[in-house]
VEXROTI-635850 format. One record per residue (C-alpha): x, y, z. Coordinates in steps of 0.001 Angstrom, whole numbers, padded with zeros to 6 digits, always signed. Layout:
XYZ;...
This chain:
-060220+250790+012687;-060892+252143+016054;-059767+250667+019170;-063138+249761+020571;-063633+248402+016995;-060689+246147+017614;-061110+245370+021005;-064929+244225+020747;-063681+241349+017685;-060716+240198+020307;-064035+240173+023141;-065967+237716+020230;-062820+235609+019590;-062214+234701+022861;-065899+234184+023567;-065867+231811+020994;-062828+229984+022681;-064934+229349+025930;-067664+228167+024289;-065346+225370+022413;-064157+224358+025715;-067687+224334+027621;-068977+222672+024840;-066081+220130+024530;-066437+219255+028383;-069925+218502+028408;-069296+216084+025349;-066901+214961+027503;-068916+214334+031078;-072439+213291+029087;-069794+210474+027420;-069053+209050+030947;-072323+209324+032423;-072782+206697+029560;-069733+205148+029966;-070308+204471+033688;-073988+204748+034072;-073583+207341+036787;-073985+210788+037443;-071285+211350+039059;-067882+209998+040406;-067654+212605+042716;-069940+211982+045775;-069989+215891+046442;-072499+215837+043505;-075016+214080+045091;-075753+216342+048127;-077629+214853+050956;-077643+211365+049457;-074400+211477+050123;-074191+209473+053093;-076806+206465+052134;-074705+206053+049139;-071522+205531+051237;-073449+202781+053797;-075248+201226+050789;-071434+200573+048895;-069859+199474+052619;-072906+196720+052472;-072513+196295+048907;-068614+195280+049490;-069286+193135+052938;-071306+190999+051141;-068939+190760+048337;-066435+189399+051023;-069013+186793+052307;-069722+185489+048840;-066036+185129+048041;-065265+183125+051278;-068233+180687+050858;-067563+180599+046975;-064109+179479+048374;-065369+176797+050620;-067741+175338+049552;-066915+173335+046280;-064506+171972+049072;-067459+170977+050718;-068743+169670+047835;-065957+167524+046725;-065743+166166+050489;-069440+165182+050232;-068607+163595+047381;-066073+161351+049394;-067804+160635+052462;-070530+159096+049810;-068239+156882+048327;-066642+155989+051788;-069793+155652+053270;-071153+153276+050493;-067600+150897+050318;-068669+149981+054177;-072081+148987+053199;-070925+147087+050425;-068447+145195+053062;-071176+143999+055095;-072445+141761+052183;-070862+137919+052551;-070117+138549+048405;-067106+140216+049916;-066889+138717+053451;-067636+135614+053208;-069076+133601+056559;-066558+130565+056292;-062909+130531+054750;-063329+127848+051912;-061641+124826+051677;-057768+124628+052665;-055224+123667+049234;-052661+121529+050590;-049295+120529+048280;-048205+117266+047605;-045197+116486+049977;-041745+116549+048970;-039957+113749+050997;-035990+114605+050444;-035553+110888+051542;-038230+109216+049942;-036923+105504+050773;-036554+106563+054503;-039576+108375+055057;-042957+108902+052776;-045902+110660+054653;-049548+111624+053205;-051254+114691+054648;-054922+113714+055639;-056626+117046+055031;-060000+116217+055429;-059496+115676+058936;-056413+117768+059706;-056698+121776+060664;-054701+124039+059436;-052935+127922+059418;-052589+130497+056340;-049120+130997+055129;-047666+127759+057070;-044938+125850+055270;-044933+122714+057422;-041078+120632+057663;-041668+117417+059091;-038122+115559+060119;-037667+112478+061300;-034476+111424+063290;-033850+108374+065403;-035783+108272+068692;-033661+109324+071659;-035247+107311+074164;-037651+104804+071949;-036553+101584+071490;-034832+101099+068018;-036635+101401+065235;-038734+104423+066271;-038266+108031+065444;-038193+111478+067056;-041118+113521+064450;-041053+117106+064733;-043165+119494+062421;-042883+123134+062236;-044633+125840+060191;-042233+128180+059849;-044751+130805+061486;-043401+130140+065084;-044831+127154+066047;-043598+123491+066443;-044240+120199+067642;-042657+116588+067994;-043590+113300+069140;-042276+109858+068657;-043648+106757+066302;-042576+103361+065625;-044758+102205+062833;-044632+098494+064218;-046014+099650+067978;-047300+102730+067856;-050911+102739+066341;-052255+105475+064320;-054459+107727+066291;-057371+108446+063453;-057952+106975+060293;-055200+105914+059996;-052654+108599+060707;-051011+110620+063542;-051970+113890+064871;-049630+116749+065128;-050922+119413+067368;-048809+122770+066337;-048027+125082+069906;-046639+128015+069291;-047136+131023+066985;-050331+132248+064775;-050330+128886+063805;-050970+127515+067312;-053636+125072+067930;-053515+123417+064101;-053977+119995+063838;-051902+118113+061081;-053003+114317+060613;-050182+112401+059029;-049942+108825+057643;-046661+107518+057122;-046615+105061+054229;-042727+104535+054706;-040584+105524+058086;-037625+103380+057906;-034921+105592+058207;-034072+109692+059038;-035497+112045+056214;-037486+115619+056066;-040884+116143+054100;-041939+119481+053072;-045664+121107+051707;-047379+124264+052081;-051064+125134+052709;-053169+127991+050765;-056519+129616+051225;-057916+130221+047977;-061176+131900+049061;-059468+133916+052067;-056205+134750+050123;-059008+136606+047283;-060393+138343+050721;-057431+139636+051550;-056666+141013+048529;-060078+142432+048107;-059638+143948+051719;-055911+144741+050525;-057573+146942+047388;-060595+148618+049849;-057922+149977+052069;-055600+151098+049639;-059284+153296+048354;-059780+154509+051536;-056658+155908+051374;-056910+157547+048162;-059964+159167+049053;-058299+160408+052729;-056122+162117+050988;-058238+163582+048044;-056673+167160+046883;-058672+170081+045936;-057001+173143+044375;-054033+173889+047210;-054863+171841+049829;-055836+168304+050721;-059482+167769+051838;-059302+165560+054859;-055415+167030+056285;-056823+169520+058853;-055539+173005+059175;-052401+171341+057770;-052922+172381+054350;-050382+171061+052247;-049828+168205+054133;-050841+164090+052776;-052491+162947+056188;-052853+159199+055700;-049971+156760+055064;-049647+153359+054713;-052952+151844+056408;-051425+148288+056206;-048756+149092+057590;-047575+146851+061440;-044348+146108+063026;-042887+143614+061501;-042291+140297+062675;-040291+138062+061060;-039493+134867+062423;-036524+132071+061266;-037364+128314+061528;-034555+125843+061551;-036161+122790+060716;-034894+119275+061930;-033487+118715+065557;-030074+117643+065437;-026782+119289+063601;-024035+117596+062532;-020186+118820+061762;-020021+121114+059663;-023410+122159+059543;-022934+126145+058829;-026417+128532+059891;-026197+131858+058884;-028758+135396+059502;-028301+138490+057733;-030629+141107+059381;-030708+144535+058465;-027381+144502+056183;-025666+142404+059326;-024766+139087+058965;-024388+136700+061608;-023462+132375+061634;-022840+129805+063455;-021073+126620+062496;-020926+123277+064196;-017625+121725+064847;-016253+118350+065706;-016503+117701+068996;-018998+119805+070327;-017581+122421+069758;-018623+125755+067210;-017970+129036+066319;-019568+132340+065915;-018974+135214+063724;-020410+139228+062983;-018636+142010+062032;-015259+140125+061157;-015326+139326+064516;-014380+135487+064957;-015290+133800+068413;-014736+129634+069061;-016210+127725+071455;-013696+124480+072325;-015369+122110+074499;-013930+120622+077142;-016589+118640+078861;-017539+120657+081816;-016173+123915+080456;-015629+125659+076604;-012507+127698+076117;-013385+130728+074398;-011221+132663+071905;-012292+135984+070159;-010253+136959+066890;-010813+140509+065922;-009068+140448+063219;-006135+142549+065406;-005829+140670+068677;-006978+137124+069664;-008374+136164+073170;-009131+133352+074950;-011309+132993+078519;-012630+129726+079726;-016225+129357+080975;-018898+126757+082372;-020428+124761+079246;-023586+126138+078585;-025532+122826+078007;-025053+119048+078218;-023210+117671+074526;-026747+115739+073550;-028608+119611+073513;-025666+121304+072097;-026211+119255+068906;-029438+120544+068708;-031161+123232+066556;-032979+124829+069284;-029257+125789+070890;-028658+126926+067418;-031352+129195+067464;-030425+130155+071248;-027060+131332+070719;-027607+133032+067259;-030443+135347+069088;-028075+136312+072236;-024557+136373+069361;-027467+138974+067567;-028340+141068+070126;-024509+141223+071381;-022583+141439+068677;-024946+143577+066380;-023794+147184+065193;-024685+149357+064943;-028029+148344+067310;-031001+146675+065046;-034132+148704+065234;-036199+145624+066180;-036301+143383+069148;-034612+139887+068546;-035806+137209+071058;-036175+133343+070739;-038842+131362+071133;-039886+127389+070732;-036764+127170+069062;-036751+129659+066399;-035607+133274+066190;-038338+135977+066162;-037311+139847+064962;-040347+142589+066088;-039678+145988+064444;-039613+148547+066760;-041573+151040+064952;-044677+150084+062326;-044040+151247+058849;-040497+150647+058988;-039680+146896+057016;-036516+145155+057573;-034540+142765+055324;-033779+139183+056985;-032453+136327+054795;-030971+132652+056528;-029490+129740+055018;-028126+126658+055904;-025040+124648+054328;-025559+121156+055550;-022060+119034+056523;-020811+116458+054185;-022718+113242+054576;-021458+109407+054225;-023201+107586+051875;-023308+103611+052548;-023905+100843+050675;-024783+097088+050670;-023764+094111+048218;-026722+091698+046937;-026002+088289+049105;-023361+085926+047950;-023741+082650+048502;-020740+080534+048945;-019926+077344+051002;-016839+078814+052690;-017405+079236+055988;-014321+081379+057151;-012807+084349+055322;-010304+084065+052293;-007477+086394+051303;-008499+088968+048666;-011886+090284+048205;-014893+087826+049976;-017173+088703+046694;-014630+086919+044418;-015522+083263+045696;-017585+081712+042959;-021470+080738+044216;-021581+076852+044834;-025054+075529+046120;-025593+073749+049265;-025361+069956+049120;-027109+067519+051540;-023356+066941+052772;-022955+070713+053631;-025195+073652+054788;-025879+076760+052572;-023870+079701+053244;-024771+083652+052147;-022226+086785+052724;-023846+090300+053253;-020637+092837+052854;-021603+096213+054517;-019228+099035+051970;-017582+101754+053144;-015914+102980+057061;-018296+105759+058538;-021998+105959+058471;-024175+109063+060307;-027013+109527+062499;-030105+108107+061259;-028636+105252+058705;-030322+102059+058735;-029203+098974+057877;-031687+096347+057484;-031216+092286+056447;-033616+089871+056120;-033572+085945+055891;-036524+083912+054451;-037348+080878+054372;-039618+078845+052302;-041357+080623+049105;-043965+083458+049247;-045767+082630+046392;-046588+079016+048119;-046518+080102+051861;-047766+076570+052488;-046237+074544+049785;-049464+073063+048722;-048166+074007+045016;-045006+072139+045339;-046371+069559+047052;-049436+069524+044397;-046455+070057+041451;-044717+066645+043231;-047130+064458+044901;-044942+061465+046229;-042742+064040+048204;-042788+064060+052223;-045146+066941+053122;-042706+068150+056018;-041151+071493+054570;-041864+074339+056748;-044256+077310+055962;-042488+080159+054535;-041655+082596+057123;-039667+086238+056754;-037292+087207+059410;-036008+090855+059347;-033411+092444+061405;-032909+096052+061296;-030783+098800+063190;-030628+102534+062298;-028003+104316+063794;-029173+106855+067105;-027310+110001+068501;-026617+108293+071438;-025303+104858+070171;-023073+106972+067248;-021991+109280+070429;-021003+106202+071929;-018906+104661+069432;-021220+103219+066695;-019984+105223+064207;-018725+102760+061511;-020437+099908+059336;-018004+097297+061917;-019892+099011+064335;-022945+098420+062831;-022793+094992+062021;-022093+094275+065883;-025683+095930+066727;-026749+093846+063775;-025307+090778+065362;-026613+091538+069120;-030074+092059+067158;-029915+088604+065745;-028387+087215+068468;-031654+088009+071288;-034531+088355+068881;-037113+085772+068928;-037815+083626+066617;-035026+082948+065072;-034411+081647+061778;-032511+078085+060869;-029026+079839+060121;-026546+080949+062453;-024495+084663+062398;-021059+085773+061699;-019420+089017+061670;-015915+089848+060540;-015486+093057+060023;-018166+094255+058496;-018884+090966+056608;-022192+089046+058002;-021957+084997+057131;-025217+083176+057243;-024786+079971+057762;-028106+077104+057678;-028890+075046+060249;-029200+072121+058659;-028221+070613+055058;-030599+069907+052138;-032533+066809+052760;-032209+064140+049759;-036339+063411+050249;-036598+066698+048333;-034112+066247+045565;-036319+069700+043624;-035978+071625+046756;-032121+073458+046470;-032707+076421+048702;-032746+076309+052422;-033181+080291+052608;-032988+083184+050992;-031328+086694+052096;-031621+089965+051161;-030015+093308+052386;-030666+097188+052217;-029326+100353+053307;-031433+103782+053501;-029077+106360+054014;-029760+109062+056334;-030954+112508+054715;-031485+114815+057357;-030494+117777+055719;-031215+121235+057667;-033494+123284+056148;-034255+126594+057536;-037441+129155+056580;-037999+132615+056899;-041473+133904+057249;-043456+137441+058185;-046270+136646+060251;-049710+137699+059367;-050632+141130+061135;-052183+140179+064629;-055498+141438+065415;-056511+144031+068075;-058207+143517+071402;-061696+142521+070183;-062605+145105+072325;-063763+149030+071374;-061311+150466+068820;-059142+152528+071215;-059806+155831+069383;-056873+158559+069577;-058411+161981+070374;-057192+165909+069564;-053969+166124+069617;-052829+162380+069100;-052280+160828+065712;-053973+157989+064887;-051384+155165+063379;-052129+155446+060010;-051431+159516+059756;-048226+160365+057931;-046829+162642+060878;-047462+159254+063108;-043746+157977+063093;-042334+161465+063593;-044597+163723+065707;-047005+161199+067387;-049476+164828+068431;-050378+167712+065825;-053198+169548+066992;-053683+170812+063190;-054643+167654+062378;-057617+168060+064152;-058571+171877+063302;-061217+171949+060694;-060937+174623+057875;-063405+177462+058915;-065673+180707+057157;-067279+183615+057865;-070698+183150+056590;-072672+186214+058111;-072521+188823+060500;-072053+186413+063530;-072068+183104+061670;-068886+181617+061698;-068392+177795+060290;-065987+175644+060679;-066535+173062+058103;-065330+169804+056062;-063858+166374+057928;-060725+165700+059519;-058990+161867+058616;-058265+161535+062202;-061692+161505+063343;-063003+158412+065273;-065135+157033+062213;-062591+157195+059674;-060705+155400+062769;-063315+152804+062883;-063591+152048+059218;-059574+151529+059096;-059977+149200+062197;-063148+147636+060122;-061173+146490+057288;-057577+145558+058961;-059973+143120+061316;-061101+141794+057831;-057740+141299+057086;-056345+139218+059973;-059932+137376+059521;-058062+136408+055798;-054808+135134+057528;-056629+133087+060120;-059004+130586+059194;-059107+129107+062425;-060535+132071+064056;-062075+133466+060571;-065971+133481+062156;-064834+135335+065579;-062747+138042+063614;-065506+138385+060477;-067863+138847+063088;-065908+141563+064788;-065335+142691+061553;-068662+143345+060415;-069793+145006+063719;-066871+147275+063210;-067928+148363+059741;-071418+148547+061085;-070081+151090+063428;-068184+152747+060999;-071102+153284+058633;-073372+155197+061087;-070285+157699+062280;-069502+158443+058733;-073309+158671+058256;-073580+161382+061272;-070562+163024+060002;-071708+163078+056528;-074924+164711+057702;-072115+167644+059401;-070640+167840+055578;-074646+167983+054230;-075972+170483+056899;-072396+173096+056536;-073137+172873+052817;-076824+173578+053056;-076007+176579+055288;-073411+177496+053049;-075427+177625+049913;-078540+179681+051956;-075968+182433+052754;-074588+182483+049167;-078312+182944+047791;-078896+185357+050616;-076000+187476+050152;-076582+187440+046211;-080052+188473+047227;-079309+191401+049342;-076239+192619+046913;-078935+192329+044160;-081404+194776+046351;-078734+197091+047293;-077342+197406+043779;-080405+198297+043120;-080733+201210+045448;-077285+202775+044776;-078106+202995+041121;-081098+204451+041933;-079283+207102+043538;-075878+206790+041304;-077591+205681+038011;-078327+208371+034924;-081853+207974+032404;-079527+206861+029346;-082267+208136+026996;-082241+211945+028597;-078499+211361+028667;-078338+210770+025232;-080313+213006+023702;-078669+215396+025376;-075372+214052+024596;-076391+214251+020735;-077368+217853+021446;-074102+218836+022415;-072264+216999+019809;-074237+218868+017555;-073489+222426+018857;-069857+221548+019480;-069608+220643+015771;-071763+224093+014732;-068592+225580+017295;-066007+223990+015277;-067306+224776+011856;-066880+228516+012745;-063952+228280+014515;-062588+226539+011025;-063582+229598+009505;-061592+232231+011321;-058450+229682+011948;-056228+231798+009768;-057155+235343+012025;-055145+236176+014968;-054751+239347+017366;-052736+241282+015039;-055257+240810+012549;-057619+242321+015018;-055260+245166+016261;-054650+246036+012725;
């Protein structure tokens, strides 16, 4: 074979190779025209369309930006519309009287507890008495200080601060109203309340105890209790990453506690006077602090193992301060006469200033004292305190009284007086009864009480006995009780009437000046009264063998300290305009409150680019003034709950507030409504216009796919036609040619 022979087959071979690999990359492009649906990826291609392709995919990704952004923001719009509906609609419902009622409901008043009940027994007329939510009234009676004996010192507190005291004697003082007493409370929440009590029994010293509930404005509170506690849920509604209502804050909760107030805490001793012994302790905070009444006017304090004792000496108190490593002792003026150191109030007094000395580290509240009790004000709202008190009461002497023994021995016998056998009176000698007072000591408020009577009560006038034995001299006299009683005052025990010899002297002196007096005569020997008649039994009334009868009694004293410890009621604001905090100050209720007080984020709404020069900045902060208002709305509502006596001035305030509220949250809501309106028209703009310009750049981009693919099947075809005779000359090579 010649060599142009040869060379012309290599020529056809290779020819043959080129057109496998034109044909293979036109299969190959005409597949991703398909693929992609565009002519071309390279923009060379397309020649002087170049340059409207490039604007047409800069708008096509701007307005891919803008959708994103507003398809970011605005289900957060969404869900916040969502809230302000649901806030907006809990202060409509709160202007219906369903929920905030006009008038409190009637007060639920306890039956008293009388600790003494055969000293003192009281009744609580509530139909004419006013009272406060939450009180827990002590009433405590003690011997009158300056009334004449017989009448008694009553003071009522109500554990909320407040206090009051006046004196009765249920023979001379009449009842003011139906009946009863009034009780004006001063002092406190409670101030201004109006307890009318009727005593049924006040014969000796003794405490009586009962609460008062508001059924109708305890369910208001709670209801108001359960709307705030909402209000706070939706405040701090969460969507995806962030919170709705926090501001530019982000991550942060914004509302805390919207109940929360500075605590105020306040501890009541109740009674007047202490005795020896008497032990008073306050544990604030994890500190404990007492006080404890000693003999002789003196006492001692104590906190933080530190020990201090007041001795009295009259005009002076030595005092002496045992740390535990060293012991001290200075001498000072007496603080107060003896009769006022015996007194709660000084209790109360010198625990506050031992408190606010001796306390360490330093409380974080302000301790002060007030009307007698000790009041504790948190420095800070949202930050509680513990506070506990107690009181262990001094041992107390209990006396007693023998049932009258009548015996005709005038004078005292060896051995016990209650061993002589009774022998009747005789018209040859008078009738004679013994009243033994038991025991040595007796305390402050004891009274002892005997009574002589003559004649019979059944038959006051002896018409029955005269009627039961007609031919009997109608001279006997009318039946007639004399009663002499003594209970035993500060000032008299102070002064030496401190035993039941003691006792029966005052008992004596009582007898002795008190008009009438009865047909016997008085004896005292040590305790031991002797009656003795006046006269002998007369033999014209041989059925008649009494000339009197006695009787005897004594009612202990039970004035047992007591002490309560209360947390006022929050107090209301000014009933003013709600002071509203503006950009950058916290409201109260924020979470950052206690820390920060100021966080301009708080303020700074979330904001989006809508459009070419429409920026938005859009949701709702929980520091703005209506979301201010509607808390104020609804804490008003509360203090409304805890204060019947002023319920119609803070309801009202109340609902003017949540009127208020309403229409801010309305305008704001209408913000929310108008950013998502705006929001939505650029969404369905931009889709619009990325619709139109899609449209264009695949008018310049985009292929005919049925040209494409006939064409596509075209060179499929000849590609396989170049394969099948490439198969056939697989086995030939360029030596086969050369040969």
């Amino acid at each position: 074979m010649s060599t142009i022979t040869q060379m012309g087959n290599y020529a056809r071979y290779l020819g043959l190779v080129r057109n496998l690999s034109a044909g293979q990359n036109s299969v190959d492009e005409l597949s991703r025209q398909m693929t992609t649906g565009k002519k071309s990826v390279d923009l060379a291609a397309y020649g002087p369309e170049t340059q409207k392709l490039l604007d047409l995919r800069a708008e096509l990704v701007k307005r891919t930006n803008y959708v994103q952004s507003i398809d970011t923001a605005l289900p957060r719009v969404k869900a916040t519309d969502v809230a302000m509906t649901q806030l907006e609609k809990l202060a409509g419902d709160w202007q219906s009287s369903n929920l905030m009622p006009f008038q409190p409901g009637p007060a639920s008043v306890t039956s008293p507890y009388n600790d003494n009940a055969n000293g003192m027994q009281l009744r609580v007329n509530q139909d004419i008495s006013k009272f406060t939510v939450g009180a827990q009234y002590t009433v405590t009676a003690i011997p009158s200080a300056t009334g004449m004996n017989g009448s008694y010192d009553i003071t009522v507190t109500d554990g909320l601060g407040g206090r009051t005291m006046r004196t009765i004697n249920l023979k001379t003082v009449p009842p003011t109203q139906d009946g009863g007493y009034n009780f004006e409370i001063s002092g406190g929440p409670g101030a201004g309340a109006v307890l009318n009590l009727s005593f049924d029994k006040l014969e000796a010293s003794g405490n009586s105890r009962f609460t008062v509930t508001w059924p109708n404005a305890d369910q208001m509170r709670d209801r108001v209790e359960g709307a705030l506690t909402s209000v706070r849920q939706l405040l701090n509604e969460r969507f995806g990453d962030r919170f709705l209502f926090s501001g530019s804050r982000f991550g942060t909760e914004p509302v805390g506690d919207l109940l929360a107030t500075k605590q105020h805490s306040v501890v009541t001793l109740n009674g007047y006077n202490t005795n020896t012994e008497d032990y008073f302790e306050v544990s604030i905070a994890g500190q404990t602090f007492s006080y404890q009444a000693l003999s002789g006017n003196s006492y001692q304090l104590r906190a933080n193992g530190v020990l201090t004792t007041y001795t009295d000496n009259g005009a002076t108190h030595d005092v002496t301060v045992n740390d535990g490593v060293t012991t001290t002792t200075t001498t000072v003026a007496s603080p107060l006469s003896p009769a006022m150191r015996n007194t709660v109030t000084f209790v109360a007094q010198t625990l506050t200033k031992h408190i606010n000395a001796s306390a360490t580290p330093a409380l974080p509240m302000t301790v002060t004292t007030a009307n007698g009790m000790i009041h504790a004000i948190a420095n800070e709202q949202g930050k509680p305190f513990d506070i506990s008190a107690r009181v262990v009461n001094g041992a107390t002497v209990d006396n007693t009284v023998n049932v009258p023994v009548r015996a005709q021995d005038a004078g005292p016998r060896p051995g016990d007086p209650l061993a002589i056998p009774p022998i009747p009176p005789t018209p040859a000698q008078p009738q004679i009864d013994r009243i033994t007072l038991n025991g040595v000591n007796v305390d402050i408020g004891d009274t002892f009480e005997f009574s002589v009577e003559v004649g019979d009560p059944d038959d006051p006038y002896n018409q029955k006995y005269y009627n039961q034995y007609p031919n009997e001299p109608k001279d006997l006299p009318p039946y007639q009780k004399y009663t002499y009683k003594y209970t035993v005052t500060a000032a008299d025990f102070a002064g030496g009437t401190n035993t039941v010899t003691a006792v029966a002297a005052k008992l004596q002196t009582q007898f002795n000046t008190q008009t009438p007096t009865p047909p016997v005569t008085l004896s005292n020997s040590g305790g031991i009264l002797t009656l003795t008649s006046t006269n002998t039994l007369s033999t014209a009334h041989p059925n008649y063998t009494t000339l009197f009868n006695s009787s005897a009694r004594v009612i202990d004293s039970s004035v047992n300290n007591s002490v309560t410890v209360s947390t006022l009621p929050p107090e209301a604001n000014a009933l003013t305009d709600v002071p509203y905090q503006g950009p950058p100050n916290l409201p109260f209720y924020d979470t950052e409150f206690l820390t920060k007080k100021t966080n301009a984020k708080a303020w700074e709404k979330s904001k989006v680019t809508a459009d070419d020069g429409l920026g938005l900045d859009y949701g709702v902060v929980s520091t703005d003034p209506a979301f201010q208002t509607l808390v104020e709305a609804f804490r008003m509502a509360r203090v409304a709950s805890t204060n019947p006596g002023k319920w119609e001035e803070y309801v009202t305030k109340s609902r003017e507030l949540m009127s208020q509220a309403k229409d801010m949250m309305r305008n704001v809501h209408a913000g929310v409504a108008s950013d998502m309106a705006t929001m939505q028209q650029s969404l369905d703009s931009h889709k619009d216009a990325m619709a139109t310009v899609t449209e264009r750049i695949a008018s310049i981009e985009g292929i005919d796919q049925t040209e494409v693919a006939a064409r596509l099947r075209a060179s499929m075809n000849a590609l396989e036609a170049a394969y099948t005779v490439a198969g056939q000359t697989q086995k030939m090579s360029l030596i086969n040619y050369i040969a």
